[in-house]
Each structure stands twice: as C-alpha cells, then as structure tokens.
N, C-alpha and C positions, 0 to 999 in steps of 0.2 A: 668847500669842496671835499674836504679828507672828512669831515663829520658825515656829507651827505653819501658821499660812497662808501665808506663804511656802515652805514647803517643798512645799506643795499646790498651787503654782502654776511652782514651778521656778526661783524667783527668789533670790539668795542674797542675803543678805542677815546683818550683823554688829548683834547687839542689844545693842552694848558704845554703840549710838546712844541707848539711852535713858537712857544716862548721862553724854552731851553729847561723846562724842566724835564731832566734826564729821566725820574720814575714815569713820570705823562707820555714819555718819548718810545720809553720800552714796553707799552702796552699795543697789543695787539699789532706792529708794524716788524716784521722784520728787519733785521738791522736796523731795527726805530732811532737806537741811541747815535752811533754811526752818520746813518743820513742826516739826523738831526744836526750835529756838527758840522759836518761836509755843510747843509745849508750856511748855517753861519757864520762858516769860515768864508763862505762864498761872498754874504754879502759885506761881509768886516773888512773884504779886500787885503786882510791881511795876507803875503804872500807865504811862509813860514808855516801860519795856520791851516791855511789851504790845502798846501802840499800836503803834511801832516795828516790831515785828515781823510785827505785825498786816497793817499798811500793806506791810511788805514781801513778805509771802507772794500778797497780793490784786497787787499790781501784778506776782509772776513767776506766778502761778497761777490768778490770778481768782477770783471772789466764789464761785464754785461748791465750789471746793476751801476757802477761808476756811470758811465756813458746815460743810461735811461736816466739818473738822479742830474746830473750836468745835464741833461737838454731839458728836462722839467724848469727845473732853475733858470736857466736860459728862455723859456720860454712864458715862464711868469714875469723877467723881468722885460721882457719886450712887451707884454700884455701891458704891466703899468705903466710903460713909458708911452704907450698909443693913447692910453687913457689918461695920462696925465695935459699929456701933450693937446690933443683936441677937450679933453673938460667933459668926460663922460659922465653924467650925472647918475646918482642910485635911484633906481626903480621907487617910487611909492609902493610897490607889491611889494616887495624885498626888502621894504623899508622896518619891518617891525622883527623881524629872526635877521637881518642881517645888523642893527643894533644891541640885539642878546649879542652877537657873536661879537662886534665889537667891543661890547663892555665887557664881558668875559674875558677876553681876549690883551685888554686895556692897549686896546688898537692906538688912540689918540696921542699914547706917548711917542710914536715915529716922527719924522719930522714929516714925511709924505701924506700924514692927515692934514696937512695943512690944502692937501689938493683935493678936498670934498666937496663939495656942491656948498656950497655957501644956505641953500636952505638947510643942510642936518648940519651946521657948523656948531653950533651954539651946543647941542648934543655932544661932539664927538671931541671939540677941539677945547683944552684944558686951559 
C-alpha cells in the first residue's frame, strides 16, 4: 500500500522502512523516522517505548498527525485480525508483486506468516 500510493503521487519512497531501517524511514515521508518508531513501539507493546515515542512524534508533528498515525495502526491491526481470524486467502492476481514485496520485505520472519494460505506456504514460511 505505502509503495502503491507513493508511486501515485510521485514520491519515492524505500519500504525497507517498515522494517526499521531509519535511512529507508526518512525518505520521502514526513516524520518518516518518527512514525516509524511510533509503529513499533505500538506493536512491541512496550509501554515506556510507546509513550516515548508517542510524546515524540506529538511534540515534532502535533496531535493531528498522532491521532491519524494511532487510528491507521489501529486499523491495520483490526484488518489482520478479521483476516486471520476467518483465513483470508492471497489473490492468485496478487499473487506474483505481492511475493516481490514479501521477500523484499523478508515478511516470513513474523510469527503471523504462519497465517497464509497453506498453498503459498512453502514460499513464504522459513
């Protein structure tokens, strides 16, 4: 999604950021590096970190941007529980760029690749 709208807006942008690499993070997104943390603090559950991050993202970007980046967050994490939860399986259309993006990505080390369709399993799960 952040590779496909960025590309529809002209902005270039490196999605090796949502795998915390800070230079990847600061390209093309404001408060790239910021949100990127804020994500990770989010899903570490660390309470300490969260805050932290929290705090820092409101004091360079204000409660406007906090608030939009927490309900994003929130709402990706309700999307994978709907799709985990009933076994939404990948597209065969989506099936050959959304592999680029997984192995780029080196998706399969989550523990949640364990919830893929059992046909791209052999592919994605290490």
């Amino acid at each position: 999604m952040l590779r496909g709208s960025a590309n529809g807006s002209g902005v270039e942008v490196d999605i090796q950021g949502i795998n915390g690499n800070v230079d990847a993070a600061a390209l093309g997104i404001e408060f790239g590096v910021s949100l990127m943390r804020f994500a990770e603090a989010i899903v570490s559950r660390d309470t300490q970190s969260l805050k932290t991050s929290r705090n820092n993202l409101l004091d360079i970007a204000g409660p406007k941007v906090v608030v939009e980046a927490a309900a994003v967050a929130a709402n990706f994490q309700r999307m994978v529980r709907i799709a985990d939860s009933i076994g939404i399986p990948i597209d065969e259309i989506s099936s050959e760029a959304g592999n680029k993006v997984r192995e780029e990505l080196d998706l399969a080390k989550f523990a949640s690749a364990r919830h893929t369709s059992d046909h791209y399993k052999d592919s994605l799960i290490k």
